[in-house]
N, C-alpha and C positions, 0 to 999 in steps of 0.2 A: 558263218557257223564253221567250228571245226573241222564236220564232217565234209564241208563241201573243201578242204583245201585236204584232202586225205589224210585228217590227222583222227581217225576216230577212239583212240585209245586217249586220246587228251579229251577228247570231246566228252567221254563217259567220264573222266575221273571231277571234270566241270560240270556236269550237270549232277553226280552224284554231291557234291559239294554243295548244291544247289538247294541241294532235297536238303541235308541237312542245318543251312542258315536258313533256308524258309519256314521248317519245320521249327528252328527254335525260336522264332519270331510269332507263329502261330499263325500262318500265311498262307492257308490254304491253296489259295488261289496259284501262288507261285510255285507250291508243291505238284500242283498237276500237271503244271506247266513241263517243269523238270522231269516229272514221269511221261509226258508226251515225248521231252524232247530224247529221252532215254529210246524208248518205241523207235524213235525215228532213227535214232544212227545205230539199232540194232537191224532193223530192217535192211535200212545199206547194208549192212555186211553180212546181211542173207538167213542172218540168227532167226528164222521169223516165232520162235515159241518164246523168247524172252521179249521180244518186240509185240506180241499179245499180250504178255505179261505186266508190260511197264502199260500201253494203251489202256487194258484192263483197269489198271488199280487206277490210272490216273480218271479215267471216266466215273466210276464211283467214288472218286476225290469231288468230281466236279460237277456229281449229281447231288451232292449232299447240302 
């Protein structure tokens, strides 16, 4: 993953990317994914309220 070779400004513009080919495929599943994996490399860099945010939304993605 991006964020483990300290690139996390790449790492978000690839999972934000993510959200949107999953989303237009209608891929739920890979959408939460990308919202998790968002959470996760916000938390490395300490953001922890948008790192709630992306975990958030992706959890009611992946309760639905």
């Amino acid at each position: 993953m991006l964020t483990e070779v300290n690139r996390p400004l790449d790492a978000l513009a690839y999972h934000r990317k993510a959200i949107i080919f999953a989303t237009s495929i209608k891929d739920s599943l890979q959408v939460g994914v990308a919202l998790t994996n968002l959470g996760v490399v916000y938390e490395k860099l300490k953001n922890y309220d948008s790192a709630l945010y992306y975990y958030s939304h992706s959890l009611k993605i992946n309760e639905a």
